[in-house]
TIDRENVO-198324 format. One line per 2 residues: number of its first residue (from 1); their letters; for each residue x, y, z of C-alpha. Coordinates in Angstrom, 1 decimal. Layout:
REM residues N
NUM = a = X/Y/Z | ...
REM end
This chain:
REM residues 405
1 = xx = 15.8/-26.2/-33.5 | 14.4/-23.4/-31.0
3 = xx = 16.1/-20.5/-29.5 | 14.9/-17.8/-28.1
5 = xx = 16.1/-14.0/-27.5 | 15.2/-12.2/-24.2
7 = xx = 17.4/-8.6/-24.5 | 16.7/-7.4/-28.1
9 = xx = 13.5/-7.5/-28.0 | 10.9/-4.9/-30.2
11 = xx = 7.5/-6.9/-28.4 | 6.9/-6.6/-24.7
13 = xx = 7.8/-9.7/-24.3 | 11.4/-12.1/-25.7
15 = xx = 11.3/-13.0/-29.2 | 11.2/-17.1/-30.2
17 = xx = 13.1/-17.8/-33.1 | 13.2/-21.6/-35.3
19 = xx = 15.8/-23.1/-37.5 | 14.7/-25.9/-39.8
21 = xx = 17.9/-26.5/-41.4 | 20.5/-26.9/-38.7
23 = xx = 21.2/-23.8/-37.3 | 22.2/-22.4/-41.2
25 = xx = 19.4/-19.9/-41.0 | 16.3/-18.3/-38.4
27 = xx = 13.0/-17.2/-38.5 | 11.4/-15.3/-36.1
29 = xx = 8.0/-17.3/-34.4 | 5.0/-15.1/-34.4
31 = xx = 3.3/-15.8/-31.5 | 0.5/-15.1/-28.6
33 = xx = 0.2/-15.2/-24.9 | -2.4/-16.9/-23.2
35 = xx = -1.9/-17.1/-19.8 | -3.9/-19.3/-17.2
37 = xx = -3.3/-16.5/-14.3 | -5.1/-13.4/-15.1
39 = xx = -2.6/-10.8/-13.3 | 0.7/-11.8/-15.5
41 = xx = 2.0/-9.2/-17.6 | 3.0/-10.1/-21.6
43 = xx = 6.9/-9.6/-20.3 | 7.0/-12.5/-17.4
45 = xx = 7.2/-14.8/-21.2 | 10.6/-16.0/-21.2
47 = xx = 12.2/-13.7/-18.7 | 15.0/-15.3/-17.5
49 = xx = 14.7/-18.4/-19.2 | 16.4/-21.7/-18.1
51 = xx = 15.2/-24.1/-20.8 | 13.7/-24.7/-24.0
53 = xx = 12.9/-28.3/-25.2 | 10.6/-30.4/-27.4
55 = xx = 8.8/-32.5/-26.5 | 10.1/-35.7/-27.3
57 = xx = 7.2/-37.8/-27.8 | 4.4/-35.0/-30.0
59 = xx = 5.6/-33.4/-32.9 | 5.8/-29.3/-33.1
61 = xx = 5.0/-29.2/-29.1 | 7.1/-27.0/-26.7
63 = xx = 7.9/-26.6/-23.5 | 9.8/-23.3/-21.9
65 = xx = 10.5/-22.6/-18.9 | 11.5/-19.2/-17.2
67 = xx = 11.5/-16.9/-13.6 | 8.1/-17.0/-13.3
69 = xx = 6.8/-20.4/-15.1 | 6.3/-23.3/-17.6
71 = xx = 4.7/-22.3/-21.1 | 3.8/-24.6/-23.6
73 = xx = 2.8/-24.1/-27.3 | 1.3/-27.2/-29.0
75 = xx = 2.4/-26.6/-32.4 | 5.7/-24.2/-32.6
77 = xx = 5.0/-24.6/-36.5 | 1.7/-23.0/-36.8
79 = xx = 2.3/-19.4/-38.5 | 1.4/-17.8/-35.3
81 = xx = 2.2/-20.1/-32.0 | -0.1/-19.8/-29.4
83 = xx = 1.8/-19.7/-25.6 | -0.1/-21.1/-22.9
85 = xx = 1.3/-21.5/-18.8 | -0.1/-23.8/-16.3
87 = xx = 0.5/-22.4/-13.1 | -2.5/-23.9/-11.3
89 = xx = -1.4/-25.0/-7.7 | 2.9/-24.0/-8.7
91 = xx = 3.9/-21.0/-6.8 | 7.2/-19.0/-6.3
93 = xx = 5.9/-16.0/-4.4 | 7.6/-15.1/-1.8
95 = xx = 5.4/-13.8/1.5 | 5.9/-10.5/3.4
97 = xx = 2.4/-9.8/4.7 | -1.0/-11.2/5.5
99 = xx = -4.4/-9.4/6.5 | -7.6/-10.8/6.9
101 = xx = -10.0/-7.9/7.7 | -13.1/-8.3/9.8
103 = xx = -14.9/-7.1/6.4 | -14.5/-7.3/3.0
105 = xx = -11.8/-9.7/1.2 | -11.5/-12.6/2.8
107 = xx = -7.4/-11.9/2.4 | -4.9/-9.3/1.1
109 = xx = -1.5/-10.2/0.6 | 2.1/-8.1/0.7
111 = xx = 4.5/-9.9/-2.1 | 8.1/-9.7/-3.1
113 = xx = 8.4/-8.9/-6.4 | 5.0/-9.1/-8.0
115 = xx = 3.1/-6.4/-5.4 | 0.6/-8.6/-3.7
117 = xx = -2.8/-9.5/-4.1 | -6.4/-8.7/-3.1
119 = xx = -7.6/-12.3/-2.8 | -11.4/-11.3/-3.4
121 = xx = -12.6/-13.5/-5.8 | -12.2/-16.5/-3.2
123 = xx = -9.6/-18.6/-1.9 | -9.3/-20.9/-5.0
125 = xx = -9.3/-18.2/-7.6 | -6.4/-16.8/-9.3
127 = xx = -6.7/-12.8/-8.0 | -7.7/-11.2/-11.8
129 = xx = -4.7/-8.5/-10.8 | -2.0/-7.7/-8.5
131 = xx = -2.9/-5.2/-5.9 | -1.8/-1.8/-7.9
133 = xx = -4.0/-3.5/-10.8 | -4.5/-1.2/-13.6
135 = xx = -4.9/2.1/-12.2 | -3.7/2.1/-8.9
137 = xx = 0.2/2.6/-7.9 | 2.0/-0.8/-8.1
139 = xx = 5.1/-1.7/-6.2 | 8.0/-4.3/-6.9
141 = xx = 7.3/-5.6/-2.7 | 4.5/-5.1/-0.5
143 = xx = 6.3/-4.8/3.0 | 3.6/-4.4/5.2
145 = xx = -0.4/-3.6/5.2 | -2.8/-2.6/7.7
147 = xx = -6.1/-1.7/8.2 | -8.2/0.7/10.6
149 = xx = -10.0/-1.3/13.6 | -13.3/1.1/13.7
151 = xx = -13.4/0.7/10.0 | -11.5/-1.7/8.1
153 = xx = -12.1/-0.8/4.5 | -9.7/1.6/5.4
155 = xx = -6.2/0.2/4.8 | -2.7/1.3/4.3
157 = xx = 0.3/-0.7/2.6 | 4.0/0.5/1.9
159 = xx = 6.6/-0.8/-0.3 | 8.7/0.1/-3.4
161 = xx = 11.2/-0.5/-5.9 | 14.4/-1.8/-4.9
163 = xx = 15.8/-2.0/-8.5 | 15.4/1.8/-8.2
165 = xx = 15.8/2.4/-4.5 | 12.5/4.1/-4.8
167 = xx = 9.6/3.6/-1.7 | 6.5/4.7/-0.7
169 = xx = 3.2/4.0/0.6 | -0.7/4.2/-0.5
171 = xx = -4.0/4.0/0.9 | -7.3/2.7/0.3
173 = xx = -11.1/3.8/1.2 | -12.9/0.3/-0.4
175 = xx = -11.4/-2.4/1.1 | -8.4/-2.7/-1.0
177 = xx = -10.0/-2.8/-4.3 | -8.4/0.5/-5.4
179 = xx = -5.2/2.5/-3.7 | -3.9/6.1/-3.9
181 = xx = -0.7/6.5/-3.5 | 1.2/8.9/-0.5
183 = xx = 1.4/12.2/-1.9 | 5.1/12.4/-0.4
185 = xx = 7.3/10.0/1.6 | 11.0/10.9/3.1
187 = xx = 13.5/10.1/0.9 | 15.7/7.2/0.6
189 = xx = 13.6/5.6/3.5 | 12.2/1.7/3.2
191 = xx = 8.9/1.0/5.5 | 9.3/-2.1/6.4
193 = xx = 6.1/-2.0/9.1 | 3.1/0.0/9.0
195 = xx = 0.1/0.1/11.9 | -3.0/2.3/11.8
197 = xx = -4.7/4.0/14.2 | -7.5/1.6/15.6
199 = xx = -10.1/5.0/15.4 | -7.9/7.7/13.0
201 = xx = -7.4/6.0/9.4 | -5.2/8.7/8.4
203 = xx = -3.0/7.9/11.4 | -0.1/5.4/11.2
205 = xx = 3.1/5.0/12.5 | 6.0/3.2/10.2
207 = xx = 8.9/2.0/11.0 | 12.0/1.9/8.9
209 = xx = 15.3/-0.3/7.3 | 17.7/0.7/9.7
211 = xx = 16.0/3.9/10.3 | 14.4/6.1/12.6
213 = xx = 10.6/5.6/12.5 | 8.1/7.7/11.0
215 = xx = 4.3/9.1/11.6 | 1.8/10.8/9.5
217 = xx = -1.5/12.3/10.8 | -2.9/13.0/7.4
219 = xx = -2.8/9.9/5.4 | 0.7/10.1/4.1
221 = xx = 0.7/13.6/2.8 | 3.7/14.5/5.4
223 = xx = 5.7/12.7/8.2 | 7.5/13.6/11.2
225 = xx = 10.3/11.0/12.8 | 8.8/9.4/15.9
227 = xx = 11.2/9.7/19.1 | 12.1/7.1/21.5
229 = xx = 12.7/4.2/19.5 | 15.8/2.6/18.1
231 = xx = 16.9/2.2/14.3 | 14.7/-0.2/12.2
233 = xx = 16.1/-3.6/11.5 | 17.9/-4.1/8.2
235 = xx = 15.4/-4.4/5.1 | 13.8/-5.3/3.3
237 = xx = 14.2/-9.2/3.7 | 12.8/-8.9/7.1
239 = xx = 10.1/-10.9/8.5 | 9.5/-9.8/12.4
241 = xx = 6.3/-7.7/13.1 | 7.5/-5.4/16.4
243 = xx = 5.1/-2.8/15.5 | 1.2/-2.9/16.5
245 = xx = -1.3/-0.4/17.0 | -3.8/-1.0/20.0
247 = xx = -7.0/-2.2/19.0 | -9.7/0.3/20.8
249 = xx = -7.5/3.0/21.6 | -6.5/5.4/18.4
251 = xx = -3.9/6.8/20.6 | -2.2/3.7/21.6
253 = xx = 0.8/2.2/19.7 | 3.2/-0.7/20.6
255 = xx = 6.3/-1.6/19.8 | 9.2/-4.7/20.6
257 = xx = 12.9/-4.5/20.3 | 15.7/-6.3/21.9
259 = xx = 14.0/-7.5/25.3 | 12.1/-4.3/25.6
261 = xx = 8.4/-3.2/24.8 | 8.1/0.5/24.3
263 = xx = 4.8/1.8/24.4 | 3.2/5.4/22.5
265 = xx = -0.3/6.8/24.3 | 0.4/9.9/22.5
267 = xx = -0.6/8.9/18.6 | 2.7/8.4/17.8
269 = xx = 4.6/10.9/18.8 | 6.7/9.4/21.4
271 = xx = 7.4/5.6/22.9 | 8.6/5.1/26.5
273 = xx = 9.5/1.9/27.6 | 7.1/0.0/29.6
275 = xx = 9.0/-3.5/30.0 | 12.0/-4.4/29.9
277 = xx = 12.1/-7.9/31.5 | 11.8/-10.3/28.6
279 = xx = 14.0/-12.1/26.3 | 15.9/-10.2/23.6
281 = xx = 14.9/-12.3/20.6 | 15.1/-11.2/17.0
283 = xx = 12.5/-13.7/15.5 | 9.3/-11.7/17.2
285 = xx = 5.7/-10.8/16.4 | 3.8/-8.7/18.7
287 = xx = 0.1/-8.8/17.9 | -3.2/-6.9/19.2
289 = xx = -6.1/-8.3/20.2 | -9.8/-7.3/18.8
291 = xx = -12.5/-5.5/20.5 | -9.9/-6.0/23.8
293 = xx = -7.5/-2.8/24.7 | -4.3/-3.0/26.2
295 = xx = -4.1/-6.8/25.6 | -0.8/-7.8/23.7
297 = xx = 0.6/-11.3/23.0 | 4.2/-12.0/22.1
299 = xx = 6.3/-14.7/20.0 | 9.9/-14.7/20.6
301 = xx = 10.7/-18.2/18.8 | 12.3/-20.8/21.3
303 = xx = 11.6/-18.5/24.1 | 8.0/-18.9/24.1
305 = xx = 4.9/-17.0/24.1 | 3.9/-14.1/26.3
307 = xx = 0.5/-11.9/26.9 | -0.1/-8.8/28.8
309 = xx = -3.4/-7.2/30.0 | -2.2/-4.1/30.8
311 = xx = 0.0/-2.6/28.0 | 2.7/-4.3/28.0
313 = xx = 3.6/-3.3/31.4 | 3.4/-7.5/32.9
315 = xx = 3.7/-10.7/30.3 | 2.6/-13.9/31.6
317 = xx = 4.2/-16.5/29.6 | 2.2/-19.2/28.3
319 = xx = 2.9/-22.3/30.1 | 2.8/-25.4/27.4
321 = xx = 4.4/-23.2/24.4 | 7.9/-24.5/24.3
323 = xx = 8.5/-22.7/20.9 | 6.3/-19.8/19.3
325 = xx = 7.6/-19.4/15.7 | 4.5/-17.7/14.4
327 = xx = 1.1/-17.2/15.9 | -2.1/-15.4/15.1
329 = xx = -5.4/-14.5/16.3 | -8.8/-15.0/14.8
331 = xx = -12.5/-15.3/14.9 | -13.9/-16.9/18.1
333 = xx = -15.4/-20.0/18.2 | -19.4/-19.9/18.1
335 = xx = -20.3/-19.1/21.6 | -17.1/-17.0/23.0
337 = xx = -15.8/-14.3/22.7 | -12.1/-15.3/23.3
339 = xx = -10.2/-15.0/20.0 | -9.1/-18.0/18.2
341 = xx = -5.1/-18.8/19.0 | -3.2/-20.4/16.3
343 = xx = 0.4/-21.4/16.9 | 3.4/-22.5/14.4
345 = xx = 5.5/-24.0/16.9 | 6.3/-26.6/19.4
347 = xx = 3.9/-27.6/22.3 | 4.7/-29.3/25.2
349 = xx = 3.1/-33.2/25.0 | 2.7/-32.5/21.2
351 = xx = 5.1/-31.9/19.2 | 5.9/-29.4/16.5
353 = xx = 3.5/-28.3/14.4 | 0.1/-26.2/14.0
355 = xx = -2.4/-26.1/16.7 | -5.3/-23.7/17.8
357 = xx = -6.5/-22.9/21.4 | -9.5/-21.4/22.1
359 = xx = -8.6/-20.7/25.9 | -6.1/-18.2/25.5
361 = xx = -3.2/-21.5/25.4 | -4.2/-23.6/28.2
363 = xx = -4.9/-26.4/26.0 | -4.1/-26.7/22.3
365 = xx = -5.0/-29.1/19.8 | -3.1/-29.7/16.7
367 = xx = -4.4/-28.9/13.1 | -1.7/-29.2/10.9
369 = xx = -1.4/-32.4/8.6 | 2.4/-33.9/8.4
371 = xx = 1.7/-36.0/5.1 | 1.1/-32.6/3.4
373 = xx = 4.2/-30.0/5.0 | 3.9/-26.2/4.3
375 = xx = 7.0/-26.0/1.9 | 10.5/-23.0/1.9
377 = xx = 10.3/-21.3/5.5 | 6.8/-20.4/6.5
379 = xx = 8.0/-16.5/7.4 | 3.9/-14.7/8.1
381 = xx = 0.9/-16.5/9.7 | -2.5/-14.9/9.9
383 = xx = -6.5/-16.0/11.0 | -9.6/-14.9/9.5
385 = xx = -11.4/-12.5/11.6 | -14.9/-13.6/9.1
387 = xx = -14.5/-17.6/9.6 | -13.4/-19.4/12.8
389 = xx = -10.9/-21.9/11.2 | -9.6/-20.7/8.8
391 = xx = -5.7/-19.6/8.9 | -3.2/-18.5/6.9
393 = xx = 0.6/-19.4/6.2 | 2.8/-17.2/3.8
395 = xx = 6.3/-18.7/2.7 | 9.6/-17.8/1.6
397 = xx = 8.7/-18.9/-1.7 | 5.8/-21.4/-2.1
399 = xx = 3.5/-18.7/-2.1 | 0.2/-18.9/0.8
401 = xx = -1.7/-21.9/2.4 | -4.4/-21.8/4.1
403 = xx = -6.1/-24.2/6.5 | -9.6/-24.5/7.9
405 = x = -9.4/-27.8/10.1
REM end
């Protein structure tokens, strides 16, 4: 007979106990962690744990089952029980941002609950520690990262604690490797969105959970609220992106709310609206466009995709989009300049599904594969900016896939 105790706990971890005489009497299992993904902490053992069985067909093997897992030990009755998990291709992270830089890691990820991830040792390869690592600050969430056009090993993330109510932000100079964390940050505020100036890394503009948002000019060391804006929307399970910075100009920030797109030539400091013709539509992303100023493109779900050419001041809708869930832009193909366009969505003549253009939507082909169905509500799409092909889908709980067709 197994038990286990998670609360009264002297280890970092819960305790397992064993009863060889009916339940009359317990000893406590010595035992160690060997975990098959680098970045989990001793404590993720038996946190929350829903079950814990043996199995029925090998003697003295275990299986447990917690928040975070499946362990198994192959002989509980070994003085000291070795614990191993095997996590290879099971996720349960739940998705809040996506970057793929022009440089550096291939990916970097923004995660409830376990931080996020700088994906650099490959796509296939289990990240050896969440994005705070060792050193660096590390957050419950990572809401929302960003990175500097003119030089993109200089990135900025926010995020926080909610089981404290605590947020805040950090930066990083290498790519993501290591961060240092904002030497202030206003007070019961959660960033939900962050964008970076395209040529002023210690510029970016922030927006807030039902708050005003916010703008620092000297990497997060003191902020000023930005005027012309409404409130934030309610965080921090929030998944719209209406905040973008322009990618050549470092004065030039954008922003969409409720039908409107409000624009900032001033670094920040103030938005006016520009347009105020399209759809109000809560489920929106509003995206930049590399090495191209002034160019914008728009998802607003079911109502379609848009892109302007002059700041936002006329949107063209794309014709054959009949639904523009999530979209992204990424490395042209060889030969063009014209980004790659990927689309989670509905198009007209084909269906539902993922597709790419590579003439700014005026044909599409799909790429996605129905046998194998991105699981739990796909919620952030992004494209590599270092591989024409390859995309990127973060869920609402099945962690990221990734795609090059």
């Amino acid at each position: 007979m197994i038990v286990y105790d998670q609360y009264n706990r002297t280890e970092d971890y819960c305790r397992v106990f064993q009863s060889t005489n009916g339940g009359a009497t317990w000893q406590q299992k010595r035992q160690s962690l060997k975990p098959q993904v680098p970045w989990w902490p001793n404590w993720y053992f038996g946190s929350a744990t829903s079950a814990i069985e043996f199995d029925p067909k090998i003697p003295g093997k275990v299986w447990l089952t917690d928040w975070f897992g499946t362990w198994q030990t192959d002989n509980i009755n070994e003085r000291q029980s070795v614990w191993l998990n095997y996590e290879k291709g099971h996720e349960e992270l739940v998705s809040f941002a996506l970057i793929s830089p022009p440089k550096g890691s291939p990916l970097l990820s923004g995660m409830a609950d376990v931080d996020g991830f700088n994906h650099n040792l490959g796509l296939d390869t289990y990240p050896s520690s969440q994005l705070g690592g060792l050193k660096s600050p590390r957050f419950q969430d990572t809401y929302s990262l960003a990175y500097s056009e003119s030089n993109p090993l200089r990135m900025v993330r926010v995020g926080g604690n909610r089981w404290n109510k605590t947020y805040t932000g950090a930066t990083s100079t290498d790519g993501g490797l290591t961060w240092t964390k904002f030497s202030s940050f206003p007070q019961k505020t959660m960033p939900l969105r962050i964008a970076m100036s395209a040529t002023n890394p210690n510029l970016f503009v922030a927006i807030a959970s039902l708050g005003q948002p916010i703008r620092t000019t000297d990497g997060g060391a003191s902020w000023s609220t930005v005027s012309g804006l409404p409130n934030g929307s309610k965080g921090p399970w929030y998944w719209g992106q209406p905040l973008a910075a322009d990618k050549v100009d470092g004065n030039t920030f954008y922003y969409y709310s409720g039908g409107k797109v409000y624009r900032s030539i001033d670094r920040g400091v103030s938005f006016n609206v520009v347009n105020s013709e399209l759809p109000n539509e809560s489920w929106s992303m509003l995206k930049t466009v590399p090495a191209s100023s002034n160019e914008l493109w728009l998802s607003l779900n079911w109502q379609g995709l848009y892109r302007s050419t002059n700041g936002g001041v006329k949107f063209a809708k794309v014709a054959k989009v009949e639904r523009a869930y999530l979209f992204a832009i990424g490395k042209p193909p060889m030969g063009s300049n014209i980004g790659a366009l990927y689309l989670y969505g509905k198009v007209a003549g084909l269906g539902e599904g993922i597709f790419v253009s590579v003439d700014r939507g005026e044909t599409w082909t799909s790429i996605g594969d129905r046998t194998q169905a991105i699981g739990d509500n796909p919620q952030v799409m992004e494209a590599s900016l270092q591989k024409f092909g390859l995309v990127f889908i973060g869920t609402n709980g099945r962690g990221i896939y990734y795609g090059t067709p």
